[in-house]
C-alpha positions in Angstrom: 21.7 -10.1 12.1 22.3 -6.8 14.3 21.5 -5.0 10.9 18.3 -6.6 10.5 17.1 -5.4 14.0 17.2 -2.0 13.6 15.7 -1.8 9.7 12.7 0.3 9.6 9.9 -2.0 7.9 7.5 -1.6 4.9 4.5 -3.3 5.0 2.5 -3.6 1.6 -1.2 -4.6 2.3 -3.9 -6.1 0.1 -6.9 -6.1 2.5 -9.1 -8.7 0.6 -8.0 -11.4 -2.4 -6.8 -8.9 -5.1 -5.0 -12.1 -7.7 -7.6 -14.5 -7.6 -9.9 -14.3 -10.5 -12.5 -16.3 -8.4 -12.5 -14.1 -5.0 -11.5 -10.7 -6.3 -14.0 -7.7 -6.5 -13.7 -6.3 -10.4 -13.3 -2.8 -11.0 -16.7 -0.8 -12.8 -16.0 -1.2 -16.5 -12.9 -3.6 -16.2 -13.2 -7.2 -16.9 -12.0 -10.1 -14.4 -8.9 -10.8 -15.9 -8.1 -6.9 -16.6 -8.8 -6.2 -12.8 -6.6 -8.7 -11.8 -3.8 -7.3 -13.9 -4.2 -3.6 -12.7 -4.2 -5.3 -8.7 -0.9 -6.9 -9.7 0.4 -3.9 -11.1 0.1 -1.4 -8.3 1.3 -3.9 -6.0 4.4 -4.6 -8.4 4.8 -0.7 -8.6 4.9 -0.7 -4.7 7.6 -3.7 -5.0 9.5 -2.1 -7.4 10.0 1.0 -5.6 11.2 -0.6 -2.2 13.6 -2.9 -4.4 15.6 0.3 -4.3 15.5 0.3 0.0 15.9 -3.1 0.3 19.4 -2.7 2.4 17.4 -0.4 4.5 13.9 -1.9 4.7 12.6 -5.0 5.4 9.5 -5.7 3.2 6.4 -7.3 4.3 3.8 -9.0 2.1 0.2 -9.2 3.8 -1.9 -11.4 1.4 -5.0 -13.3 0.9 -3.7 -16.7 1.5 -7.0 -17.2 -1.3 -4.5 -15.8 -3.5 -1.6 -17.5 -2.9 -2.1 -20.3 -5.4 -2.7 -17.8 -8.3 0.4 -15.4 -7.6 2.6 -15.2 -10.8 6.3 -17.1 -10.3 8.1 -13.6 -9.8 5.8 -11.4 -8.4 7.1 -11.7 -4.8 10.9 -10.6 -4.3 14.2 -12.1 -2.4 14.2 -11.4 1.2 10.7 -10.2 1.6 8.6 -12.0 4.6 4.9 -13.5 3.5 2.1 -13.0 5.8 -0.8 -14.4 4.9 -4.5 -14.5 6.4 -7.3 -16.3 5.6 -11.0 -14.1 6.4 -12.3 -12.7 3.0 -11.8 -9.5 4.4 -8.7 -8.2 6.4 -9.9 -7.0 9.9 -6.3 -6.3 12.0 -2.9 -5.9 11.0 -1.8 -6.1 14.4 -2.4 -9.5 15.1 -0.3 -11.4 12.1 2.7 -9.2 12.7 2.3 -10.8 16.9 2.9 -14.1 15.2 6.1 -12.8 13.1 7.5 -9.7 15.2 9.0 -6.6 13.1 12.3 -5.6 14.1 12.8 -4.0 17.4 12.5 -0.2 17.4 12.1 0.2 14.0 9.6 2.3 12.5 7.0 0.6 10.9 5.4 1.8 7.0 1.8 0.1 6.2 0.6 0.8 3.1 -1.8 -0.4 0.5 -1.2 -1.6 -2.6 -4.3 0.2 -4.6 -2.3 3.7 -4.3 0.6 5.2 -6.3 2.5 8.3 -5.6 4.7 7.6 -3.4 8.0 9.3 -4.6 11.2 7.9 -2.9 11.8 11.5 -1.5 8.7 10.8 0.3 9.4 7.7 2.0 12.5 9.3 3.8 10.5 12.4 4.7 7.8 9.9 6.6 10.5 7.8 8.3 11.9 11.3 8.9 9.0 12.8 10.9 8.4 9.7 13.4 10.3 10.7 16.6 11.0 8.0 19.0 11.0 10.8 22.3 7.3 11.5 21.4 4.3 9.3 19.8 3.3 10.3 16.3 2.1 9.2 13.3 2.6 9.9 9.4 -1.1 9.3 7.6 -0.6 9.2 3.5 -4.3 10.0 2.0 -5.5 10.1 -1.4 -7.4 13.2 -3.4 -10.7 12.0 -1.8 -9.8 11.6 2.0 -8.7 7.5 1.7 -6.1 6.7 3.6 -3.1 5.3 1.6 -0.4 4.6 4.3 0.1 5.0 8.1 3.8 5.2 8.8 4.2 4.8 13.5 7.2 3.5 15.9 6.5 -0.4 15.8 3.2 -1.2 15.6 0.8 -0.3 17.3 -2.5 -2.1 17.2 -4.6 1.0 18.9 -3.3 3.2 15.8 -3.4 0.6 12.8 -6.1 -1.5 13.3 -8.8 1.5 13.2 -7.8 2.1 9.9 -9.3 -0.8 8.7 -12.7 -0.8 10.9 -12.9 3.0 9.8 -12.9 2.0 6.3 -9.6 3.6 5.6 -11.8 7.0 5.5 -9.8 9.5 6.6 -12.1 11.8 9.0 -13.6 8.5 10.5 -10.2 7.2 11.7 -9.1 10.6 13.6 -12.9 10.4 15.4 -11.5 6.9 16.5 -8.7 7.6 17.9 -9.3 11.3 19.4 -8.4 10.1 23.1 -4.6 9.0 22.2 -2.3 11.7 23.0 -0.4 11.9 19.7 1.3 14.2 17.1 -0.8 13.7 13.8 1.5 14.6 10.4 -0.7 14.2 7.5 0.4 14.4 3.9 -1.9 14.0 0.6 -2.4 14.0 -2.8 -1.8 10.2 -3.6 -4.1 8.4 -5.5 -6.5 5.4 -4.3 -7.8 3.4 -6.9 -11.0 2.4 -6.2 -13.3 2.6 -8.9 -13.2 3.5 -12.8 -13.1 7.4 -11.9 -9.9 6.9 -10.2 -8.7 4.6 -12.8 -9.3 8.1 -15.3 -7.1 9.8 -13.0 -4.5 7.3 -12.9 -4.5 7.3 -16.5 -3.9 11.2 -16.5 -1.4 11.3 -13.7 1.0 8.7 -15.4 0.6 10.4 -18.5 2.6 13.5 -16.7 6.3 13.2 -17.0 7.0 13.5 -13.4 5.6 10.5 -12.7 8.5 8.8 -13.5 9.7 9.5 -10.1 7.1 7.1 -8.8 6.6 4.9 -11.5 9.1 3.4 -13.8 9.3 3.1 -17.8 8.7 -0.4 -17.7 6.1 0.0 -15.5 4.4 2.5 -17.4 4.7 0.3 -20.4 2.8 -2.1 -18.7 0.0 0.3 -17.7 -0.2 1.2 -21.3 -1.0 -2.0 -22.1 -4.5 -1.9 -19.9 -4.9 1.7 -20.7 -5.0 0.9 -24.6 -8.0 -1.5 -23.9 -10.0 0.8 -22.5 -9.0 3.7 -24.1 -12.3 4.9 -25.5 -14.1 4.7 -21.9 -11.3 6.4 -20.7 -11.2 9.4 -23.0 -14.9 10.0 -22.1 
């Protein structure tokens, strides 16, 4: 149980219903059923990765509890801890995490599932620059300014929750929190996939070889798989 207390924590985080065909918002050009399949694949992608930390991580689901009832038999791991909340749109991550506390003075890593390239070398680099003698933050953001992840010491409401009322836009969440006294450490170049332009770019990037380091073969194999559908639209 010691062990347990000092794990750092990963925090995956679907901010509205991303599995129910019902609830979800569909990608431009995607159908219902195809947009539900990419949202299960990037969070897979995220759960596949920290499979490979799991003696050093604990893992935290935050869902749609509108979801919950449509989530595929295998899609959540061993040992990972379920939060779920029930607004249609996810306003704080501070207060679910009140209700089931992280571990004590463990760094905490929220990210979102609608990114990818996150290489394993990162993760320990981000855990890496949190100091506990000073406060600090690591923000992840995407090609066009989205924040991807937030990596802090615990969790701290008055850093994480602007996030979310900022829109996760990058330059709007630094206006919000310009009176903390805080080291800033921001690293980019991730992807956020938001709409079908970001979808083209996802199918370039994991057309690169290196991105094997941040998503598998099987997992590529099931991107193909979408990618084939709508091959035409995206070879425009």
């Amino acid at each position: 149980m010691s062990n347990a207390l000092n794990k750092n924590s990963v925090v995956i985080v679907a901010d509205s219903p991303i599995i129910n065909p019902k609830e979800i918002r569909s990608y431009p050009n995607l159908s219902v059923n195809y947009s539900v399949y990419l949202n299960t694949l990037l969070y897979s992608n995220w759960l596949e990765i920290f499979s490979d930390f799991k003696e050093q991580v604990e893992i935290y689901t935050l869902l749609n509890e509108r979801d919950m009832e449509y989530i595929p038999k295998y899609f959540l791991p061993d040992g990972s801890h379920t939060i779920t909340y029930n607004e249609p749109q996810l306003t704080s991550l501070s207060e679910y995490f009140l209700k089931k506390p992280l571990p004590i003075n463990a760094k905490s890593l929220v990210l979102f599932y609608n990114s990818i390239g996150l290489r394993i070398n990162d993760i320990l680099r981000i855990f890496n620059l949190i100091q506990t003698e000073e406060p600090s933050i690591v923000i992840g953001k995407s090609v066009d300014e989205k924040i991807i992840l937030a990596c802090s010491n615990g969790l701290d409401g008055e850093l994480m929750n602007p996030i979310l009322t900022s829109e996760r836009k990058y330059d709007q969440y630094l206006s919000s929190i310009t009176s903390k006294d805080i080291f800033i450490h921001t690293l980019d170049g991730f992807l956020s996939i938001d709409n079908f332009e970001d979808i083209k770019k996802l199918y370039i990037e994991l057309s690169k070889k290196e991105s094997l380091s941040y998503c598998s073969q099987k997992m590529h194999e099931n991107f193909n798989d979408l990618f084939i559908e709508y091959k035409e639209l995206l070879n425009v």
